[in-house]
N, C-alpha and C positions, 0 to 999 in steps of 0.2 A: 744709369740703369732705370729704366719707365717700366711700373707697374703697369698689367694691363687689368683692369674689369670685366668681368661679366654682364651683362646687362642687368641682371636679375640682382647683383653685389652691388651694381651703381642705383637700381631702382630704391633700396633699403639705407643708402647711404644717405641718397635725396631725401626720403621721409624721415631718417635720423633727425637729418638739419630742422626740419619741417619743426619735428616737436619742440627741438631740442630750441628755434626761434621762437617759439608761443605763438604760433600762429590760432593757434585753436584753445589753446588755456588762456582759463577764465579763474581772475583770483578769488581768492574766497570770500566769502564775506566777514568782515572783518566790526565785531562790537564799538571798536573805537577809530570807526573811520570816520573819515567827511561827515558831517550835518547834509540830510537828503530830506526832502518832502519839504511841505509848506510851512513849519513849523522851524526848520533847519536845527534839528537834534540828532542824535546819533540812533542807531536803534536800541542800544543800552541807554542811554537816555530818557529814552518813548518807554521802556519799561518801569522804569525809576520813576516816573515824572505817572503813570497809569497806579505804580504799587502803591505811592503817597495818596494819591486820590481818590483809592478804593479806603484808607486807614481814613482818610479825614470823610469822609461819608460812613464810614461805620461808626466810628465815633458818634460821629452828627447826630444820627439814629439811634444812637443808645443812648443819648443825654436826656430825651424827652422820655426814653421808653423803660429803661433800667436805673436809669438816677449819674450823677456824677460819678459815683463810684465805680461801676461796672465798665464807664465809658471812659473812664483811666487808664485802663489796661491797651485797648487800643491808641491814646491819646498817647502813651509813653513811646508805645513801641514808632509811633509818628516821628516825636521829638528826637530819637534815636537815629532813623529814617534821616531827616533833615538834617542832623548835623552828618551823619554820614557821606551825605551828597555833598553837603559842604565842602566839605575833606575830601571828597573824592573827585568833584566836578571843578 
């Protein structure tokens, strides 16, 4: 016993297939994919590796300008930063 189709049943079954192969999906972007760019980091990486770098220039800036002390607070929250990477990278 043969089904028969409509044109219009077979047109929607083809574009079913269409999706349902990924012809047109595009994955997402994914924090812990592949190392991309010149650097070969991840893009969670590039942010980690930018949020230490703003803490150790703030820091830097406060040693000469508020004293040792003032320039602790961000120097800690660094020290914290860095082993966190540690542990997590």
């Amino acid at each position: 016993m043969s089904q028969s189709y409509d044109p219009d049943q077979i047109e929607r079954i083809r574009s079913t297939r269409q999706v349902l192969a990924g012809d047109e999906v595009q994955p997402l972007t994914d924090p812990w994919a592949r190392p991309t760019g010149p650097l070969g980091l991840t893009p969670l990486q590039l942010q980690y590796v930018a949020g230490v770098l703003i803490l150790l220039v703030i820091g830097a800036i406060l040693i000469p300008v508020a004293g040792i002390g003032v320039a602790s607070v961000p120097l800690f929250i660094l020290g914290l930063a860095l082993l966190a990477g540690w542990l997590l990278f």
